[in-house]
N, C-alpha and C positions, 0 to 999 in steps of 0.2 A: 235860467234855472238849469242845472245840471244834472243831466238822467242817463241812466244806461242807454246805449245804443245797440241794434244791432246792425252786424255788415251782410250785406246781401249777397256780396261773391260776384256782383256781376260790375266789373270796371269800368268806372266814371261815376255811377250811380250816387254811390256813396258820397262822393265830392258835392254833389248836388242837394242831396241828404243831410249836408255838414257834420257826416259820419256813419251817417249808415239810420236804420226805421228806429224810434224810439219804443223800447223793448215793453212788449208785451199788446202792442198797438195789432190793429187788424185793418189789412189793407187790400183794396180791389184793385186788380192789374186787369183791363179792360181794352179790346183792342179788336179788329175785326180779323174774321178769318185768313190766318197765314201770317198773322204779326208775331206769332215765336211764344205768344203766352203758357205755354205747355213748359217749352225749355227756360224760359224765365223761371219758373215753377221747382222747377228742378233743379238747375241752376242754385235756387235759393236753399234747397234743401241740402243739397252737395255741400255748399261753403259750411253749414251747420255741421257735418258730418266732417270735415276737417279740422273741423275748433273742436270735437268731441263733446257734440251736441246729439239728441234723440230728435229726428224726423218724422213724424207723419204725414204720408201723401193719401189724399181722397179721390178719388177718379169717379165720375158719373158717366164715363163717356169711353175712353180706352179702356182694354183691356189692362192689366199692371203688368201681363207680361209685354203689349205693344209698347209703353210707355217707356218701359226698362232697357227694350233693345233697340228703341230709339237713339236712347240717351246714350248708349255706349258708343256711337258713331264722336261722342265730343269726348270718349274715354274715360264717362263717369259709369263705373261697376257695381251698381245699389245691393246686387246681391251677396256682395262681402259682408255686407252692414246690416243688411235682413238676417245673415247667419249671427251673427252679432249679437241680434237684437237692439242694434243702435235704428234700421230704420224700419219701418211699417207702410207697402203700399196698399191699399185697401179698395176693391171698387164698392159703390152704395148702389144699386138699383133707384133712380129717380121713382118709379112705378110704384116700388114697393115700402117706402122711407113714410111710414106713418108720423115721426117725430124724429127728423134725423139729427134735432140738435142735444137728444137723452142719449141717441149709441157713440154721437161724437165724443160726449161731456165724461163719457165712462171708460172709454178707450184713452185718452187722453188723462185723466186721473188713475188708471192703473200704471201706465205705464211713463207716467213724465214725460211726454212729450215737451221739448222746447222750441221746434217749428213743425208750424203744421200748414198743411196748404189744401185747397180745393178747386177740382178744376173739373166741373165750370156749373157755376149760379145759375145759368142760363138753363140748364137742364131742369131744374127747379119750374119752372113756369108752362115744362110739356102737359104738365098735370095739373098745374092749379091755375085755373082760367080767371080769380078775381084778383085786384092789385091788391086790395088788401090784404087778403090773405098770402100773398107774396112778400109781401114786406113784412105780416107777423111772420114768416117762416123762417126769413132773411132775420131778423131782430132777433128772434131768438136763437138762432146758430152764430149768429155774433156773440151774442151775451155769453154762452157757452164759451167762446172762446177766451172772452174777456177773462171768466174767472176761474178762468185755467192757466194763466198768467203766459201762455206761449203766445209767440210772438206768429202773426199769423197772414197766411196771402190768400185772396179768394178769387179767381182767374171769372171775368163775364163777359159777352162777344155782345160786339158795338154789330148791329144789323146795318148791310153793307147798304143799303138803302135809305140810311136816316145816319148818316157820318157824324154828323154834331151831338148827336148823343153819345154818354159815357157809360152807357149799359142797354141792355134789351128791352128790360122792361123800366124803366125811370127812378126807380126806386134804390136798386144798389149802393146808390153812391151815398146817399141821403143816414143809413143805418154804419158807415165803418169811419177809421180815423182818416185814413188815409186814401187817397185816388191816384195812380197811377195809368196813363194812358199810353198805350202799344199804337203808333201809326201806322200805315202798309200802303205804298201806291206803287201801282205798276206800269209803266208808260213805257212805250216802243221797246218790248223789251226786257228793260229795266225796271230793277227793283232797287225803293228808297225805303228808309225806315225813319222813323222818328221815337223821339218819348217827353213827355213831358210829365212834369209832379203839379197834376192840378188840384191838389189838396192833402193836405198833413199837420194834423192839428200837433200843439205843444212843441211844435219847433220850426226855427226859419227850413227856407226851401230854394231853390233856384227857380227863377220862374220863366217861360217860354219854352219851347221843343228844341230838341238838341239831336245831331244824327245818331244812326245805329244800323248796325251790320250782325249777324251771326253767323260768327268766323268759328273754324271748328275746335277752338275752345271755351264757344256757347255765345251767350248774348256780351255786344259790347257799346257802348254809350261815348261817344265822340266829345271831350270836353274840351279839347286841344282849345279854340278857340273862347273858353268859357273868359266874361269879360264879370271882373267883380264885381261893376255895379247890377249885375244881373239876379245877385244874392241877396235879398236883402227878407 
């Protein structure tokens, strides 16, 4: 079946993708601390802001001015686009977010948003100690975004102690369309990256981990070796 895609900005990916996230889809980029989830984040909002797309970024965690002067080290300048009003970086107070999926659902309906991103789900659970209610929280800030038709990334940190897991608290994965997995190890030294697409419903995917570097024009996905029967 034949559906809009979108392209993420970040090369190789897409090829893996067989074009890039199937548009309007909501997808968790999950990876332990240092695996670049932040600039992936960014990253994706950047390529939208070059096709003359509206961005929204959610921060629970940086400041949006740390995140912005980050980001200029790979030359991407968000505050052109804020004057714009093409992009919106927004921080939420985890402490203080009684229903964050009503101020998302209305922020996003005033302004058309067509990506939005949140970084990090994990902030979600300094407060709410039951799973349950973790995952009603998590369902309904998906659905919100669902029917807000933007195409959307939600960043959750894999605890460096339980590696096999694809989020902190188990539940993440379970409520969106998509999984993407950020890998990070460090030996004598050296640092290796990985990624893999361990889930994306309504469309094929490339399946296994593939390399990755962040070279300072942001995240890059290593397909050189990509062997077709790999696609399927």
């Amino acid at each position: 079946m034949e559906f809009e895609r979108v392209t993420t900005g970040i090369p190789g990916l897409d090829k893996l993708l067989y074009g890039g996230i199937p548009k309007g889809h909501v997808v968790l980029i999950s990876g332990v601390a240092g695996a670049g989830k932040t600039t992936f984040l960014s990253q994706f909002c950047w390529e939208g802001l070059q096709k003359g797309e509206k961005a929204l970024f959610i921060t629970l965690e940086e400041s949006p001015e740390e995140i912005k002067g980050d980001m200029l080290q790979y030359g991407w300048d968000f505050d052109q686009y804020e004057k714009k009003g093409m992009f919106r970086i927004e921080y939420f107070d985890p402490f203080e977010l009684s229903d964050m999926s009503h101020r998302l659902r209305d922020l996003i309906e005033v302004n058309k948003y067509d990506r939005v991103v949140i970084d990090s789900l994990s902030l979600l659970g300094m407060y709410i100690k039951d799973e349950y209610e973790i995952r009603k929280k998590l369902f309904k800030i998906v659905q919100a975004l669902k029917k807000s038709k933007a195409t959307s990334l939600l960043s959750a940190e894999i605890p460096e102690h339980e590696p096999k897991k694809l989020s902190r608290y188990g539940v993440e994965e379970f409520v969106v369309d998509g999984v993407i997995v950020l890998y990070y190890l460090n030996m004598a030294g050296e640092s290796f990256g990985n990624i893999e697409v361990r889930k994306m419903r309504r469309t094929k995917h490339a399946h296994g981990a593939f390399p990755t570097i962040i070279t300072k024009n942001g995240y890059y996905v290593s397909v050189e070796n990509l062997d077709g029967d790999i696609l399927r």
